[in-house]
Backbone and ligand atoms as CSV (ligand in chain L), in Angstrom:
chain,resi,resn,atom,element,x,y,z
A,1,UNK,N,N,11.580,16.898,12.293
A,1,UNK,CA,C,11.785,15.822,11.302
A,1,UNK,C,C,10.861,14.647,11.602
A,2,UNK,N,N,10.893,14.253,12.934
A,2,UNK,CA,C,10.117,13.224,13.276
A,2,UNK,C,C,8.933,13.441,13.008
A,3,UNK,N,N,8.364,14.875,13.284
A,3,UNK,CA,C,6.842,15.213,13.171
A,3,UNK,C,C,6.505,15.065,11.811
A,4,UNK,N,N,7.491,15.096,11.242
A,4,UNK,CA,C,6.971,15.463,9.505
A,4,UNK,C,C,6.949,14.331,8.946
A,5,UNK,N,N,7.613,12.985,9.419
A,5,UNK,CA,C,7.649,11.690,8.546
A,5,UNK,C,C,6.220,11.048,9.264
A,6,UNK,N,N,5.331,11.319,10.084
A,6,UNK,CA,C,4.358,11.113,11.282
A,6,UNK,C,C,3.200,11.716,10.279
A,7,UNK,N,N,3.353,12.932,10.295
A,7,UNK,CA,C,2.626,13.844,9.434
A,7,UNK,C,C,2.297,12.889,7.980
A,8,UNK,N,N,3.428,12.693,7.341
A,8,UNK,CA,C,3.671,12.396,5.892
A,8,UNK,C,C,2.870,10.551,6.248
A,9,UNK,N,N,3.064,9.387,7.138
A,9,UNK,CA,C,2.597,8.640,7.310
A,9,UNK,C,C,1.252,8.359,7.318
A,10,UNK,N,N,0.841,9.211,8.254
A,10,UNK,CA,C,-0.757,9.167,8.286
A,10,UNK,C,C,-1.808,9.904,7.481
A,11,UNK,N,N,-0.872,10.588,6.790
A,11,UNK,CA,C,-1.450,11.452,5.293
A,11,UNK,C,C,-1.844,10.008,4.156
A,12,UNK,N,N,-0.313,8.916,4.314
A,12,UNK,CA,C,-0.393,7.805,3.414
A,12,UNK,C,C,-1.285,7.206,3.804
A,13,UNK,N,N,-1.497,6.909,5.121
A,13,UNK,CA,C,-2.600,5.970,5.629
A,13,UNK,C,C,-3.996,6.209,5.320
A,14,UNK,N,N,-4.663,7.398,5.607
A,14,UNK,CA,C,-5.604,7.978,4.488
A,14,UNK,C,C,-5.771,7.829,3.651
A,15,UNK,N,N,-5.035,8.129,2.720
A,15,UNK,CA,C,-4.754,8.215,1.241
A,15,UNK,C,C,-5.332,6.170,1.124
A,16,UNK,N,N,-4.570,5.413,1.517
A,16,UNK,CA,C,-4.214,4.148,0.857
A,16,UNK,C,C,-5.905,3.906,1.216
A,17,UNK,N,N,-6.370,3.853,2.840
A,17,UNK,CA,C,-7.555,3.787,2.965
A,17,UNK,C,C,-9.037,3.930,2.017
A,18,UNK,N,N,-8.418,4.818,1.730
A,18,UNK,CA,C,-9.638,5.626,0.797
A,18,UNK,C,C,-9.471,4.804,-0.366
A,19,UNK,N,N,-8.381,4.511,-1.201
A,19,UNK,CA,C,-8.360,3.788,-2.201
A,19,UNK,C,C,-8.639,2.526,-2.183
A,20,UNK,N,N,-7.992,1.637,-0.617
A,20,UNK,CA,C,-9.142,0.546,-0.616
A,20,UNK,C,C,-10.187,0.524,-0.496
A,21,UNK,N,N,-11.002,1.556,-0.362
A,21,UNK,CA,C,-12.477,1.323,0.062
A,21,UNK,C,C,-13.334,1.600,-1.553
A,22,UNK,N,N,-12.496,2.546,-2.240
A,22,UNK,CA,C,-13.079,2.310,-3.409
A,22,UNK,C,C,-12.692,0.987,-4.205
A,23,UNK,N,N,-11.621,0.443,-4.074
A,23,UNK,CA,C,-11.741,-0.830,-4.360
A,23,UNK,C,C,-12.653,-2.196,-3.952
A,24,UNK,N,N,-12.932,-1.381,-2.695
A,24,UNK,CA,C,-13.632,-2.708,-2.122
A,24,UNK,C,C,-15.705,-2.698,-2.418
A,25,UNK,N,N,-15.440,-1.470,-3.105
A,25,UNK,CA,C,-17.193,-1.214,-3.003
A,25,UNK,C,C,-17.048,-2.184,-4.332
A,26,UNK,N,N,-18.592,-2.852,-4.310
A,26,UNK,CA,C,-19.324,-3.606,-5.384
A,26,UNK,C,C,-19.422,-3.413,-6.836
A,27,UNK,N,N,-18.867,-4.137,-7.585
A,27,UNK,CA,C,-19.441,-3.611,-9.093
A,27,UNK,C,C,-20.373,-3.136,-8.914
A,28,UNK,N,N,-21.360,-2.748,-10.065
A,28,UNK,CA,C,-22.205,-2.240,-10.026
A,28,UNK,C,C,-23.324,-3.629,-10.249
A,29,UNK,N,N,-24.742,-3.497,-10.047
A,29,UNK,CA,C,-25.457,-4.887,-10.152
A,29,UNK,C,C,-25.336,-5.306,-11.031
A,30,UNK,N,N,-25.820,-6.522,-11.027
A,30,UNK,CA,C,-25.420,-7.716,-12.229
A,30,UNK,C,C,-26.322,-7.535,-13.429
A,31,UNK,N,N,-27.372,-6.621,-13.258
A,31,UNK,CA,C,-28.381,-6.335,-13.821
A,31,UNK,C,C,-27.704,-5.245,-14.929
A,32,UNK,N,N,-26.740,-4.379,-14.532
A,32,UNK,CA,C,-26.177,-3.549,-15.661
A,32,UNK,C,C,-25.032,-4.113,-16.035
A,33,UNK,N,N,-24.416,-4.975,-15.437
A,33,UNK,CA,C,-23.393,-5.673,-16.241
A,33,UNK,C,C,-23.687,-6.537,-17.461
A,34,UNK,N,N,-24.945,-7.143,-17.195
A,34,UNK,CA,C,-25.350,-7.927,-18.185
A,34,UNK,C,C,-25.785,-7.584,-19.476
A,35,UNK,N,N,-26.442,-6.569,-18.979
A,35,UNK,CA,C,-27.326,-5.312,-19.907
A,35,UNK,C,C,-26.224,-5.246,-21.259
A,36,UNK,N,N,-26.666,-5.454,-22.040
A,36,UNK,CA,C,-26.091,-4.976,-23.400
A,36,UNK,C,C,-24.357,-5.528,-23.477
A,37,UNK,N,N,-24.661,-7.144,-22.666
A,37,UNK,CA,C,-23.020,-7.589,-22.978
A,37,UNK,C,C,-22.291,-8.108,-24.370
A,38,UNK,N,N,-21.487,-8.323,-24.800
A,38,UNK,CA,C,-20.893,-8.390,-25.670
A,38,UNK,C,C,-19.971,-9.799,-25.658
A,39,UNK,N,N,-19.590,-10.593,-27.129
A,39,UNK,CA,C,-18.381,-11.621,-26.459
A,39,UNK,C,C,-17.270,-10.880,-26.421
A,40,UNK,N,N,-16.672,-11.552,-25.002
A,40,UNK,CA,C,-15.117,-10.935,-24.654
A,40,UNK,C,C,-15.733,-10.066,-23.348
A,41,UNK,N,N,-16.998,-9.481,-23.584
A,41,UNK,CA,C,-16.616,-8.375,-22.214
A,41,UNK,C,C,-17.028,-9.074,-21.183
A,42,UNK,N,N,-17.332,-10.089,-20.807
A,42,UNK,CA,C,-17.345,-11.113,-19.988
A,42,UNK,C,C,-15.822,-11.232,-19.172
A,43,UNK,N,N,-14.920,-11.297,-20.554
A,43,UNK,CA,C,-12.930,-12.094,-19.876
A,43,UNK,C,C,-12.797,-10.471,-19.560
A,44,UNK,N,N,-12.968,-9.161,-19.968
A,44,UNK,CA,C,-12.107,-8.144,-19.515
A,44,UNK,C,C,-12.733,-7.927,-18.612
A,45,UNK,N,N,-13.915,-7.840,-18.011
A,45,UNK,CA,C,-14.632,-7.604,-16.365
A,45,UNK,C,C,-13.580,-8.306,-15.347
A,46,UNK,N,N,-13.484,-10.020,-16.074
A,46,UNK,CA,C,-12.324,-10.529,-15.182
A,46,UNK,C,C,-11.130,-9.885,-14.907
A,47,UNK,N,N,-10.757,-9.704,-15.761
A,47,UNK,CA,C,-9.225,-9.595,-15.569
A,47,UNK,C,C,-9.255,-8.099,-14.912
A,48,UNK,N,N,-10.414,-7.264,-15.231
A,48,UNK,CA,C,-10.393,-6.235,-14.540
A,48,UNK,C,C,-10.217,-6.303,-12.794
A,49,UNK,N,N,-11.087,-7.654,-12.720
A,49,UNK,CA,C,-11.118,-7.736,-11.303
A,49,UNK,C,C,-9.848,-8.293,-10.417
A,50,UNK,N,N,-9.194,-9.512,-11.537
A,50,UNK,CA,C,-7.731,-9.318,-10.733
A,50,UNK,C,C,-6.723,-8.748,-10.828
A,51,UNK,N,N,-7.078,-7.822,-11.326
A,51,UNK,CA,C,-6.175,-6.587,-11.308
A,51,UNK,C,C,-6.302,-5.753,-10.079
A,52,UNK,N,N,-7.823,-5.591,-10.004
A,52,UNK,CA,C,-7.930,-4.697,-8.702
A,52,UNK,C,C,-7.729,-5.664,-7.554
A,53,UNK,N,N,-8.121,-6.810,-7.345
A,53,UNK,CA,C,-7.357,-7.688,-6.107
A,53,UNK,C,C,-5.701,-7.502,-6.346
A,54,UNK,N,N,-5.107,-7.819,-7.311
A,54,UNK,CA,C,-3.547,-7.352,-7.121
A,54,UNK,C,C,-3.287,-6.040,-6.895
A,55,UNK,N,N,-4.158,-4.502,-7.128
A,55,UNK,CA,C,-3.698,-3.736,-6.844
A,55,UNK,C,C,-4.220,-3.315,-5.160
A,56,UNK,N,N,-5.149,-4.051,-4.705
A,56,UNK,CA,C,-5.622,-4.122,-3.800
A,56,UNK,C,C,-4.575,-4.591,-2.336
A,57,UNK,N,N,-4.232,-6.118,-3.031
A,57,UNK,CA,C,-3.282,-6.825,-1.985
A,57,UNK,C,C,-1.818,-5.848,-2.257
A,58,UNK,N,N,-1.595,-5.041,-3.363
A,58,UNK,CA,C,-0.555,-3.980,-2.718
A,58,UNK,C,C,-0.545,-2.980,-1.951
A,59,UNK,N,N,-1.694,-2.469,-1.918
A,59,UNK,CA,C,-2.132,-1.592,-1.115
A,59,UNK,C,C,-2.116,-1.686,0.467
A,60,UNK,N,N,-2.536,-3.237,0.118
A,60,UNK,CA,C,-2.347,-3.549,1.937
A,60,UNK,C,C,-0.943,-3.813,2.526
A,61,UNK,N,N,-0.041,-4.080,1.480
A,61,UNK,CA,C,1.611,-4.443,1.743
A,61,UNK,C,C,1.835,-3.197,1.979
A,62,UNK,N,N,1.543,-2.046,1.638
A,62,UNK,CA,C,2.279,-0.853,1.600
A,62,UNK,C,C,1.559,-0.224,3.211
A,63,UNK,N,N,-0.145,-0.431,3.441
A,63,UNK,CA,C,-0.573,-0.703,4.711
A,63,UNK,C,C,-0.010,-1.075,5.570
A,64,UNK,N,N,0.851,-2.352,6.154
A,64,UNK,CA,C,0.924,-2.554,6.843
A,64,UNK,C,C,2.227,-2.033,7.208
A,65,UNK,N,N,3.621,-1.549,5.922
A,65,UNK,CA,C,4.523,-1.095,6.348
A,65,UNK,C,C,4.252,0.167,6.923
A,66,UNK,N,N,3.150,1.334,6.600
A,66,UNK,CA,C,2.881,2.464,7.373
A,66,UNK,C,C,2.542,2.307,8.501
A,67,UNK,N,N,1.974,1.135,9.008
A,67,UNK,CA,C,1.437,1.032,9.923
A,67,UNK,C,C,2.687,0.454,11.199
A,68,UNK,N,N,3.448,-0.171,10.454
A,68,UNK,CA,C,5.001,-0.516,10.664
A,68,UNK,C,C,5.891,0.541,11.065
A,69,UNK,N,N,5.976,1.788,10.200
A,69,UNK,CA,C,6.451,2.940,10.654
A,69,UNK,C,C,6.287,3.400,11.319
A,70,UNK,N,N,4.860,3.486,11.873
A,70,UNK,CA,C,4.290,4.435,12.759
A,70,UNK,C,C,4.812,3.847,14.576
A,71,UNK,N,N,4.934,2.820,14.108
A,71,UNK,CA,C,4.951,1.986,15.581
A,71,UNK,C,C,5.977,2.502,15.849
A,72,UNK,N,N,6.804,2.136,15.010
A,72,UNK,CA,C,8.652,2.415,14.819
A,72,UNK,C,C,8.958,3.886,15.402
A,73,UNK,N,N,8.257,5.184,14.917
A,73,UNK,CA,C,8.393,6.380,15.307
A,73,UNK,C,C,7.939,6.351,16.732
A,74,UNK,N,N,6.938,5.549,17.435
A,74,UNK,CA,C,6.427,5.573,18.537
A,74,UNK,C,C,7.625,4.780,19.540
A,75,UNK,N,N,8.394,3.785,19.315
A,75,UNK,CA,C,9.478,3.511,19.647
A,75,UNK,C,C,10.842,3.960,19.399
A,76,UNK,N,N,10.830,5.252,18.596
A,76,UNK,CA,C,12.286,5.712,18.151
A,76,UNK,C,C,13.486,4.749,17.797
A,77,UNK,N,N,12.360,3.879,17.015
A,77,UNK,CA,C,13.546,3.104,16.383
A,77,UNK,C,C,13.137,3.510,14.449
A,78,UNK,N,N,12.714,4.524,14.520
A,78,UNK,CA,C,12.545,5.020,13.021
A,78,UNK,C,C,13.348,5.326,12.222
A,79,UNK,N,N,13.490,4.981,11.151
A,79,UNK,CA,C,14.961,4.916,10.287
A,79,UNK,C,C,16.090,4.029,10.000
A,80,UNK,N,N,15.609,3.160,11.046
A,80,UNK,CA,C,16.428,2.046,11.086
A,80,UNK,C,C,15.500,0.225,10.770
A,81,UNK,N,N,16.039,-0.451,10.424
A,81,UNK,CA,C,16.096,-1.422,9.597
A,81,UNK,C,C,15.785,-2.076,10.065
A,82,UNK,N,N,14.896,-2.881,10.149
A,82,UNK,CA,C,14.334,-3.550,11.167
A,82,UNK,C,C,14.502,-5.296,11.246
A,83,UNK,N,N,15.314,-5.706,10.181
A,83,UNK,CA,C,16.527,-7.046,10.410
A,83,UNK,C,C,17.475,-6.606,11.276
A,84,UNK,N,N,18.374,-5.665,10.183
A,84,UNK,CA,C,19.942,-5.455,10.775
A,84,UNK,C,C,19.634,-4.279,12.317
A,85,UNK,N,N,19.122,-3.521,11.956
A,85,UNK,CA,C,19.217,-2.581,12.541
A,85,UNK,C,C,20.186,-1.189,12.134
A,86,UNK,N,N,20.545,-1.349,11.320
A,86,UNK,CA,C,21.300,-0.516,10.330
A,86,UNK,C,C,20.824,1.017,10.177
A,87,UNK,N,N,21.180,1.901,10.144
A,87,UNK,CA,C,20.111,3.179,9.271
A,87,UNK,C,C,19.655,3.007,7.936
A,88,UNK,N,N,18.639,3.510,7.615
A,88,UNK,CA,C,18.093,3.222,6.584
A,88,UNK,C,C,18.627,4.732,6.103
A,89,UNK,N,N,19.388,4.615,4.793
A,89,UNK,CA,C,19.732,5.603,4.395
A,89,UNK,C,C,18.684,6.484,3.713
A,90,UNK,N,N,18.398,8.121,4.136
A,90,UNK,CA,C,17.952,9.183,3.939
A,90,UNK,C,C,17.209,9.117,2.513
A,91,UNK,N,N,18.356,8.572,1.398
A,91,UNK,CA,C,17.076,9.067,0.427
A,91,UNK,C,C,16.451,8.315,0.336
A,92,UNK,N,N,16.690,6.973,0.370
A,92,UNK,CA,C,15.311,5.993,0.581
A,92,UNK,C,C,13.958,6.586,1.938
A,93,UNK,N,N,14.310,6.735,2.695
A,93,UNK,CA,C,13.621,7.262,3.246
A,93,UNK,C,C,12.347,8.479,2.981
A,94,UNK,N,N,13.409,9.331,2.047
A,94,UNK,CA,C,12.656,10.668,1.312
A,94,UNK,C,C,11.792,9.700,0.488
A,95,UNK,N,N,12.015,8.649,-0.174
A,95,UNK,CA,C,11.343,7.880,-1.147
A,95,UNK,C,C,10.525,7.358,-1.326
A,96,UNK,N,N,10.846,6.950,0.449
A,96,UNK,CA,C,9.566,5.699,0.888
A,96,UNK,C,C,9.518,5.944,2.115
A,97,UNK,N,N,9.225,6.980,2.570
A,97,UNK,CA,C,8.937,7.311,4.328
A,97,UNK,C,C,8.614,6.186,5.011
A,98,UNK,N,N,7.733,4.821,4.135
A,98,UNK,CA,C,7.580,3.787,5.218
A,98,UNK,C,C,8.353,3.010,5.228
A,99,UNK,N,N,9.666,2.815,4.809
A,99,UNK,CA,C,10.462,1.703,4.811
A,99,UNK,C,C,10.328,1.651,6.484
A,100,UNK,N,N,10.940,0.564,6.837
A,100,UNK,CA,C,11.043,-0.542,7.617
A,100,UNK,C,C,12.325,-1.153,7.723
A,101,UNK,N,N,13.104,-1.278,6.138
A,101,UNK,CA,C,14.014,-2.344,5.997
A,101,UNK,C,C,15.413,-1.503,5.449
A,102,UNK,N,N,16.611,-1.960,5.290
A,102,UNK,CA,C,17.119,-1.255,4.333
A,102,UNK,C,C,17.005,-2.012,2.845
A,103,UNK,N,N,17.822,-1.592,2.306
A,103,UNK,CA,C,17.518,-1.676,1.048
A,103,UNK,C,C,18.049,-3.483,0.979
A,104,UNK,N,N,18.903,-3.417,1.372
A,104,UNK,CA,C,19.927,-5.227,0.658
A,104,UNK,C,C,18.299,-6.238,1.584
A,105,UNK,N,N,18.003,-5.666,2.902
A,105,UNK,CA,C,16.628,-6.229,3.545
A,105,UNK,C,C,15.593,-6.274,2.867
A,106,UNK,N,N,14.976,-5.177,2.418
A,106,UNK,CA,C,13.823,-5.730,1.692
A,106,UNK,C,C,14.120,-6.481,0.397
A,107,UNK,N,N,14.806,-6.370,-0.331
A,107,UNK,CA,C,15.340,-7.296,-1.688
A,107,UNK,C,C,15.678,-8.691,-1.208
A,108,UNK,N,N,15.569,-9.119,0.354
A,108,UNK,CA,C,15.326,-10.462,0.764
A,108,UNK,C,C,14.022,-10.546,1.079
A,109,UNK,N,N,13.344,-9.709,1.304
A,109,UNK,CA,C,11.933,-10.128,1.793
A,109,UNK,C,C,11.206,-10.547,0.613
L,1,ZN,ZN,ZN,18.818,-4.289,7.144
């Protein structure tokens, strides 16, 4: 069980990695953005872009709780809640292998 939420963690950690890094590479030059612009496609480039910073800065919230888990499995305090100390009940767990918190915990964070 332990091996498999370990397994399933660092599969996420990958995974999230890879998606920040395509987030983090460069538009493309300013030279083809400009190329054949239009009014308005100026505001949706924007908003495109804080979109990907908000989907970005989630990426790293969800980062650092894997990275949170992992510690947690390395201390066998995995599954448990890391305010109360509580168990973090199973299907959350199936849900979100990286919780950290229980549930009434993270809805304070
Ligand atoms: Zn708790």
């Amino acid at each position: 069980m332990a091996s498999d939420a370990r397994t399933l963690l660092t599969d996420k950690k990958s995974e999230l990695e890879e998606q920040m890094a395509v987030l983090e590479e460069p538009p493309g030059s300013p030279g083809e953005i400009s190329f054949g612009k239009r009014i308005g496609e100026g505001t949706s480039i924007a908003v495109d872009r804080l979109s990907q910073v908000a989907v970005h800065d989630q990426l790293q919230v969800t980062m650092v709780d894997v990275d949170r888990a992992l510690v947690k499995l390395d201390e066998d305090t995995y599954g448990t809640c890391d305010v109360c100390g509580k168990p973090i009940p199973e299907g959350r767990l199936e849900a979100l292998p990286w919780a950290t918190l229980c549930v009434e915990d993270a809805a304070k964070r």
